[in-house]
C-alpha positions as a Markdown table, in Angstrom:
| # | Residue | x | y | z |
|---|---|---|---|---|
| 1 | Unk | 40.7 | -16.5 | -8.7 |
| 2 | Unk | 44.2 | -17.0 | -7.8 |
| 3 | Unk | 45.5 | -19.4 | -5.0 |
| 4 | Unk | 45.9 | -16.7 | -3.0 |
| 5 | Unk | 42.3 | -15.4 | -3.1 |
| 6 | Unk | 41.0 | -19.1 | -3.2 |
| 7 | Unk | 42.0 | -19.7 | 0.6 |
| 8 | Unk | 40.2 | -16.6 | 1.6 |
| 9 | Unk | 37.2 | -17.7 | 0.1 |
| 10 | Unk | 34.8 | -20.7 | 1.2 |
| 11 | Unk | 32.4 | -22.4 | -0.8 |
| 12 | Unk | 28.7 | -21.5 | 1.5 |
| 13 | Unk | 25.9 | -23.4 | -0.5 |
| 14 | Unk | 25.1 | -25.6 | -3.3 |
| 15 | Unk | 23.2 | -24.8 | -6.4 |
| 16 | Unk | 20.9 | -27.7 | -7.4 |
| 17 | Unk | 19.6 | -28.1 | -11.1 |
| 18 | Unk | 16.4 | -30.4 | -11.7 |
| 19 | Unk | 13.3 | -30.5 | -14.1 |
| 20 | Unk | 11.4 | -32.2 | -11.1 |
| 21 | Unk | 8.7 | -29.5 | -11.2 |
| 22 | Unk | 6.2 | -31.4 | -9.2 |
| 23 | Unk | 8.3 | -30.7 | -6.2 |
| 24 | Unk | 8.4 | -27.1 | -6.0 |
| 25 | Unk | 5.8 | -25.4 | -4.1 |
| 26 | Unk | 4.4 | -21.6 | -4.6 |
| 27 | Unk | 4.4 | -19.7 | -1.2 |
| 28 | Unk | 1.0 | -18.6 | 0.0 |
| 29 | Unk | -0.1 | -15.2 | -0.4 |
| 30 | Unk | 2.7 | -14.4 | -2.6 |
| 31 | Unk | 2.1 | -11.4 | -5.2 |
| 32 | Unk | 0.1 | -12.1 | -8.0 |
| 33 | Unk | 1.7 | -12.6 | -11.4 |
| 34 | Unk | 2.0 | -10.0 | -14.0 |
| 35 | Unk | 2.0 | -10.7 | -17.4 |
| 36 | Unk | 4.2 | -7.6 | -18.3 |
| 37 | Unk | 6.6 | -9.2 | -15.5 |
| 38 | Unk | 6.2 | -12.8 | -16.8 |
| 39 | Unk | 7.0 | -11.6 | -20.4 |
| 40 | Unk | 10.1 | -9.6 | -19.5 |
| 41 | Unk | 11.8 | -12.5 | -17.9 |
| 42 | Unk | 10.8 | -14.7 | -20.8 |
| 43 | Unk | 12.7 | -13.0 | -23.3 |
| 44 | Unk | 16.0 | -12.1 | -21.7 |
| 45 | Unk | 15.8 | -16.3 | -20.8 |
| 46 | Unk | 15.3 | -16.5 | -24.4 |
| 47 | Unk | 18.1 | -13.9 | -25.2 |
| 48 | Unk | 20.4 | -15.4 | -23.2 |
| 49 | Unk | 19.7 | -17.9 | -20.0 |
| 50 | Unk | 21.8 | -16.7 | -17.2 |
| 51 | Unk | 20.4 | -19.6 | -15.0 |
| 52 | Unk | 19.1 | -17.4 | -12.5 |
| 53 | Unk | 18.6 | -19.5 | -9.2 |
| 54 | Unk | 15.7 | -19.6 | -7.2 |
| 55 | Unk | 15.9 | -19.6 | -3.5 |
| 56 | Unk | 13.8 | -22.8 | -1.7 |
| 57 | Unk | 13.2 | -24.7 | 1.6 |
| 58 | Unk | 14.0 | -27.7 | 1.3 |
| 59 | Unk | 10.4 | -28.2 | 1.2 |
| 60 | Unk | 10.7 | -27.3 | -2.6 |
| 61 | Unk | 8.4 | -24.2 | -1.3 |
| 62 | Unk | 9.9 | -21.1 | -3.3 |
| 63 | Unk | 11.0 | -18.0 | -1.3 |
| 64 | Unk | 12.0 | -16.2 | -4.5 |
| 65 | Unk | 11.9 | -16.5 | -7.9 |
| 66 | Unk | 8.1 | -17.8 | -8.8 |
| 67 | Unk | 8.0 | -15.9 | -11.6 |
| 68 | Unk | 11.0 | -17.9 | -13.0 |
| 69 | Unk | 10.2 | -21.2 | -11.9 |
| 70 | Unk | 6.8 | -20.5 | -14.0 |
| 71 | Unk | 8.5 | -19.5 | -17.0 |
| 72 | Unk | 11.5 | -22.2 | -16.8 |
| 73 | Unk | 8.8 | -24.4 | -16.4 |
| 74 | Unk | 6.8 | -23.3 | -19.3 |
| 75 | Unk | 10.0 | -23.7 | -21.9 |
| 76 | Unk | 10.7 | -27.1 | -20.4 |
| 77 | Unk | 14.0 | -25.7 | -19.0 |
| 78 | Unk | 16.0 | -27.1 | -15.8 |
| 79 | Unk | 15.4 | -25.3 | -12.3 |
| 80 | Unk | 18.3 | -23.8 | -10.6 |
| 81 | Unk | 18.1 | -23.8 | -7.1 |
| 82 | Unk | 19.6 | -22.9 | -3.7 |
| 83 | Unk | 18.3 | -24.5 | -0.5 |
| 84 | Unk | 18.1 | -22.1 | 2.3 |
| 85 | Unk | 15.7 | -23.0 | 5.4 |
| 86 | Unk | 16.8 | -19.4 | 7.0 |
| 87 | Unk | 14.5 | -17.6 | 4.7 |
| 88 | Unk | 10.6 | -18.3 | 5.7 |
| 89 | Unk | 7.4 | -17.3 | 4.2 |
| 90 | Unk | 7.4 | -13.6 | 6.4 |
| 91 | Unk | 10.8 | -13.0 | 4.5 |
| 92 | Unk | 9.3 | -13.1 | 1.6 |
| 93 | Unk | 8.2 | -9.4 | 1.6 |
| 94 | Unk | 11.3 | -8.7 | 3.1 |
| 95 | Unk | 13.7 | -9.9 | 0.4 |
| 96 | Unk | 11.1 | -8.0 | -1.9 |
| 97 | Unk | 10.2 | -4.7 | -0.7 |
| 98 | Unk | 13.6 | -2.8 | -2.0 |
| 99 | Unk | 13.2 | -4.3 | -5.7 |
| 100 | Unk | 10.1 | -2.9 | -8.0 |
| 101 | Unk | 6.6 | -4.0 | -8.1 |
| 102 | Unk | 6.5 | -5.3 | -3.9 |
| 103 | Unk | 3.4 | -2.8 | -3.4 |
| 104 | Unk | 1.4 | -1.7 | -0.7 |
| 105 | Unk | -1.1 | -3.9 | -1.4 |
| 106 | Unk | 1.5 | -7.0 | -2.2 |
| 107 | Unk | 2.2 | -6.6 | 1.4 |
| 108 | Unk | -1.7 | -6.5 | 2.5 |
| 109 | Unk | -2.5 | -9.5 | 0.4 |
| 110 | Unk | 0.7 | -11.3 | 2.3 |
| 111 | Unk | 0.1 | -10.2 | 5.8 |
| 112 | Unk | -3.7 | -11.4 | 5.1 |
| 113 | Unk | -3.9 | -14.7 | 4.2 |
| 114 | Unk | -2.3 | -15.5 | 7.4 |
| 115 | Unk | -4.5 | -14.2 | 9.3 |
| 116 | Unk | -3.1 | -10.9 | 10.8 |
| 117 | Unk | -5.5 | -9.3 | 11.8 |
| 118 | Unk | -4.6 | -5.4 | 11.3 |
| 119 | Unk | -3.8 | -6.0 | 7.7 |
| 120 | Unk | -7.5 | -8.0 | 7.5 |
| 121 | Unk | -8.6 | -4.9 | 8.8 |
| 122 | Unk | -6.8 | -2.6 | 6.2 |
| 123 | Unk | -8.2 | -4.8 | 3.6 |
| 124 | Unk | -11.7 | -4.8 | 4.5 |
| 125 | Unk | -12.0 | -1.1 | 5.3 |
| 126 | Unk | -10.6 | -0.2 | 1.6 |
| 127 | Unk | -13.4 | -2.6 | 0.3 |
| 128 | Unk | -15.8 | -1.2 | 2.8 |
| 129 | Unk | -15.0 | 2.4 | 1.5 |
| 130 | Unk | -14.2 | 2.5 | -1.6 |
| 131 | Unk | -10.6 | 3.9 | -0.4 |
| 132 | Unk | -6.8 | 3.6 | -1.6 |
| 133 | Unk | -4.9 | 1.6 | 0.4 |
| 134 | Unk | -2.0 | 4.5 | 2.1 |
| 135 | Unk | -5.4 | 6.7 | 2.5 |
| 136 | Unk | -6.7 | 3.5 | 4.4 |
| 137 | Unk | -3.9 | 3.0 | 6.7 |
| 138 | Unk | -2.7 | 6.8 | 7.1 |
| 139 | Unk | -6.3 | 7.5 | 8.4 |
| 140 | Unk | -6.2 | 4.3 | 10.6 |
| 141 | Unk | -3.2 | 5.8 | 12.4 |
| 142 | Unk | -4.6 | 9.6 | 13.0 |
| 143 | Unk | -2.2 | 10.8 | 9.9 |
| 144 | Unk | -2.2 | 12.9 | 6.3 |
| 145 | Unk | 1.1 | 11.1 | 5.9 |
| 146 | Unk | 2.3 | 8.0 | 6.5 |
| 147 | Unk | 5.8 | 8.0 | 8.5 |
| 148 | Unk | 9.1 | 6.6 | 7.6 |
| 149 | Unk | 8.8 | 4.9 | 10.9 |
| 150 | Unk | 4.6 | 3.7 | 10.3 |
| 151 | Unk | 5.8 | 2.6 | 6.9 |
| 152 | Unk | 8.6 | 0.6 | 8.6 |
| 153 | Unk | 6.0 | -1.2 | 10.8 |
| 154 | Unk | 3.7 | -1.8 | 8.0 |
| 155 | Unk | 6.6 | -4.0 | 5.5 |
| 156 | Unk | 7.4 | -6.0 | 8.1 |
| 157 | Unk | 4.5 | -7.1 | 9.6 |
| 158 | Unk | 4.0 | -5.6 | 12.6 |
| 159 | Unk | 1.3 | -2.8 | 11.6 |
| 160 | Unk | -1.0 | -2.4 | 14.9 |
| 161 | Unk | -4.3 | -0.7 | 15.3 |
| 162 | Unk | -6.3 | 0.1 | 17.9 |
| 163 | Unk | -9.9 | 0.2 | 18.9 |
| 164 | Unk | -9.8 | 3.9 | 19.4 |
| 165 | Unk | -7.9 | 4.1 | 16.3 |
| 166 | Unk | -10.0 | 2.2 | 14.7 |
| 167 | Unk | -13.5 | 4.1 | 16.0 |
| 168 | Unk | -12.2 | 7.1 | 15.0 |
| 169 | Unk | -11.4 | 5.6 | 11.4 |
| 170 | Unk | -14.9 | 4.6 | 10.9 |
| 171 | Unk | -16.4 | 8.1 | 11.9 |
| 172 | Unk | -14.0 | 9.9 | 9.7 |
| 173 | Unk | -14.0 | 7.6 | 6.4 |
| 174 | Unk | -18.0 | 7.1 | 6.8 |
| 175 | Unk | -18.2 | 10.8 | 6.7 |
| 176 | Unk | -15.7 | 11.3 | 3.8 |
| 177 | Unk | -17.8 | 8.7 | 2.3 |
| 178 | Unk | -21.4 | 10.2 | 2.3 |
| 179 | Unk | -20.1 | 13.3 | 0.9 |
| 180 | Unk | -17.8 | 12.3 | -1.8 |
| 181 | Unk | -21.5 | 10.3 | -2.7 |
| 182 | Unk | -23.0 | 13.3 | -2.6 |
| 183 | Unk | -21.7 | 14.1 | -6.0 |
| 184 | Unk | -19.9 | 10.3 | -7.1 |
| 185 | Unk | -21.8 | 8.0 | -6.0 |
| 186 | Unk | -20.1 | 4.6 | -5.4 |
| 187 | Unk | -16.9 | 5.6 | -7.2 |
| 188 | Unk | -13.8 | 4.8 | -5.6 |
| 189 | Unk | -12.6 | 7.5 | -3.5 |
| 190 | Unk | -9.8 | 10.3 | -4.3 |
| 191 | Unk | -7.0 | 11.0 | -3.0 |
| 192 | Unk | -7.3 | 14.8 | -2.8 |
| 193 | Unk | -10.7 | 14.2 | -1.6 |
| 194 | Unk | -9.8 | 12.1 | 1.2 |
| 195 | Unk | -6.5 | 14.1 | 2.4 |
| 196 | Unk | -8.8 | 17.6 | 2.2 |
| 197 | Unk | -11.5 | 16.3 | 4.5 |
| 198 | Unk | -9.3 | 14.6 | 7.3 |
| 199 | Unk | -7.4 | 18.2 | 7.4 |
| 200 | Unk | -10.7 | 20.3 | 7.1 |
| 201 | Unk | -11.8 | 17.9 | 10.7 |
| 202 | Unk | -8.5 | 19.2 | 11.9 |
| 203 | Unk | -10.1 | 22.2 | 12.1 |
| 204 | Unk | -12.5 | 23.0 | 15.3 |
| 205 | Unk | -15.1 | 25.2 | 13.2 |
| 206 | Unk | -15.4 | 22.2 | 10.4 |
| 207 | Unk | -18.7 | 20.9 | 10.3 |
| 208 | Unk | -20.2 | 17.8 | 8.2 |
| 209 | Unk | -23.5 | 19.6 | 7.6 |
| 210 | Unk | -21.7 | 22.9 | 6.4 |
| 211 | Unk | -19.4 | 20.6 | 4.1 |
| 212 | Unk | -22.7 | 18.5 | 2.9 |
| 213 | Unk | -24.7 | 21.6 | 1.9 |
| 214 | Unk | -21.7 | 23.4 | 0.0 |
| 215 | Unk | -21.1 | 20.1 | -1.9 |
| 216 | Unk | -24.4 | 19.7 | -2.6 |
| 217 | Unk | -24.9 | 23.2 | -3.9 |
| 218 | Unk | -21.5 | 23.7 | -5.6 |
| 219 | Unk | -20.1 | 20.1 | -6.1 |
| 220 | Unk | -20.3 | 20.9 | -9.8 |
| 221 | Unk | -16.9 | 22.8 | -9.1 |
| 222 | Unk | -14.9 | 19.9 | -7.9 |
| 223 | Unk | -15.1 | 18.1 | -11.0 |
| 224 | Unk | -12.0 | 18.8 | -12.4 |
| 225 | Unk | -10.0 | 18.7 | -8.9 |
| 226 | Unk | -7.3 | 16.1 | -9.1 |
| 227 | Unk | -4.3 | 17.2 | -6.6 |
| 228 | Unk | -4.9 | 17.4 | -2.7 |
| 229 | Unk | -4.3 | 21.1 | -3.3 |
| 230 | Unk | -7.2 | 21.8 | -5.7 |
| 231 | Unk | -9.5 | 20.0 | -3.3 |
| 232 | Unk | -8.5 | 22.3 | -0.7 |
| 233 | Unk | -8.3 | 25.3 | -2.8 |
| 234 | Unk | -11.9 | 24.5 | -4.3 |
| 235 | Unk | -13.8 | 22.8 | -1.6 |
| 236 | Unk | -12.2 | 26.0 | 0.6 |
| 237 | Unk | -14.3 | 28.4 | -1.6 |
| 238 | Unk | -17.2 | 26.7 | -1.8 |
| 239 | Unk | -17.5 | 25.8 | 2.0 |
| 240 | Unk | -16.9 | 29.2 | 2.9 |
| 241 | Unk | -19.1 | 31.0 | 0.6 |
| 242 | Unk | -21.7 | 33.2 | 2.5 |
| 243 | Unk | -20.6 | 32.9 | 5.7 |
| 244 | Unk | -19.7 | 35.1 | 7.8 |
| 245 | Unk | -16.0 | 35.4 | 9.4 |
| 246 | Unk | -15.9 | 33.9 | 12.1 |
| 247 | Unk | -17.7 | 30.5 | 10.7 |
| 248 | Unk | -15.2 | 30.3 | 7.6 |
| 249 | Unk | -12.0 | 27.5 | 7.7 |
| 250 | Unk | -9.6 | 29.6 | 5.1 |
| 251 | Unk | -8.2 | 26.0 | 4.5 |
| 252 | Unk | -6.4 | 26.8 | 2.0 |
| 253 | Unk | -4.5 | 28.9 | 4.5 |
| 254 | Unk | -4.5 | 26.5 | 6.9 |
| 255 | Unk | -2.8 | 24.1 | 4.3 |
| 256 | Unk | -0.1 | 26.3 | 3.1 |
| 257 | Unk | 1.2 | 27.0 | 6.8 |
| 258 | Unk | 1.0 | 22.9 | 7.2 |
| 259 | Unk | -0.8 | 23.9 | 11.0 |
| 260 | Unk | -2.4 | 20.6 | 10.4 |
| 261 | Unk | 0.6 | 18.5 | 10.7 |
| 262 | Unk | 0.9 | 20.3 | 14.3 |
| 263 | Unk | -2.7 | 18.1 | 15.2 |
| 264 | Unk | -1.5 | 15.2 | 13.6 |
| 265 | Unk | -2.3 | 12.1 | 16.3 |
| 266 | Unk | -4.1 | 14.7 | 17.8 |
| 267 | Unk | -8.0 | 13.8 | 18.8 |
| 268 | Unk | -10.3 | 14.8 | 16.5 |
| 269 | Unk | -13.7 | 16.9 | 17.2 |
């Protein structure tokens, strides 16, 4: 840097080096380890240590970098570090969410262990229902979809859910439950499956006894489904076989023309 550029420039923190590890503290309800993710920082270290620093209270409780404080640790290598009491634990997800592996569920997990309760709630209805975690929270919020603006709400903590919201879940997941048991009992729910029924309710001629017996009789056929559109396509068929016209959804029609994204919010029968 030339002197020129120097007085342009200002010196903002301090990196600190120390083998101290005692000190350091892990933040709660950070993202679990992976191995793959543990490994791949071990050998570029090994490669070549860039002396990556890790961001800390000065607390010694890690904001970022856990993953390199453990392996540092474990090669009995010095911790570079930069104090800054700005970032707190509900950063964390924050500083995270743009970089690869900060999931869904990381975020769950987070929001969780400290107590929040519509992310407790999120958690226990995926148990509860054997459901995947966007499924879980679209649903809880009326949607096929999540939104940019939904999705938004979720990362940063401020994910709400209402008792309506949150009757409504129960009546629709229970149902998608009892059926997809029909034919997989106690497996973990499908996508497809999932997204298919919530439209099909979207529909004011859909009913849960007509979907049961169809299932029931013909569920051999949705064995090989995997996409949202072959649930609809098959489940479609088999729902509307023998009836007469005016009792048939034609969802796969319904699908195609995306009138379901018209109800979306909507209440449902």
């Amino acid at each position: 840097m030339s002197k020129k550029q120097d007085k342009k420039h200002k010196q903002y923190t301090v990196v600190y080096c120390t083998k101290d590890y005692s000190w350091f503290k892990k933040t709660k309800g950070n993202r679990p380890s992976k191995a793959s993710h543990y490994k791949k920082i071990k050998n570029s270290i090994v490669e070549k240590d860039l002396k990556m620093v890790l961001y800390v209270n000065s607390d010694g409780t890690i904001r970022e970098g856990h993953n390199t404080f453990d392996v540092r640790k474990d090669l009995n290598l010095p911790i570079y570090y930069i104090i800054n009491d700005d970032m707190t634990a509900l950063d964390v997800p924050r500083f995270n969410s743009s970089r690869d592996g900060w999931s869904y569920s990381n975020t769950v997990n987070f929001y969780a262990v400290r107590g929040r309760k519509p992310y407790l709630i999120v958690k226990e209805k995926m148990q509860q229902y054997k459901m995947p975690i966007q499924e879980t929270v679209g649903l809880l919020k009326g949607v096929t979809t999540i939104s940019s603006e939904t999705a938004e709400e979720f990362k940063w903590g401020g994910l709400t859910i209402s008792d309506k919201e949150l009757e409504t879940f129960d009546t629709i997941a229970g149902t998608i439950r009892k059926l997809y048991d029909i034919r997989y009992s106690g497996e973990k729910l499908r996508r497809g499956f999932i997204r298919t029924i919530f439209i099909a309710y979207k529909k004011a001629n859909f009913t849960v006894e007509r979907a049961r017996t169809a299932i029931k009789k013909s569920g051999a056929k949705l064995d090989g489904c995997r996409s949202t559109e072959d649930y609809i396509n098959t489940l479609g068929k088999i729902y509307d076989s023998g009836l007469e016209k005016s009792k048939k959804l034609n969802l796969s029609r319904f699908f195609e023309d995306k009138t379901y994204e018209k109800k979306e919010g909507e209440s449902l029968h």
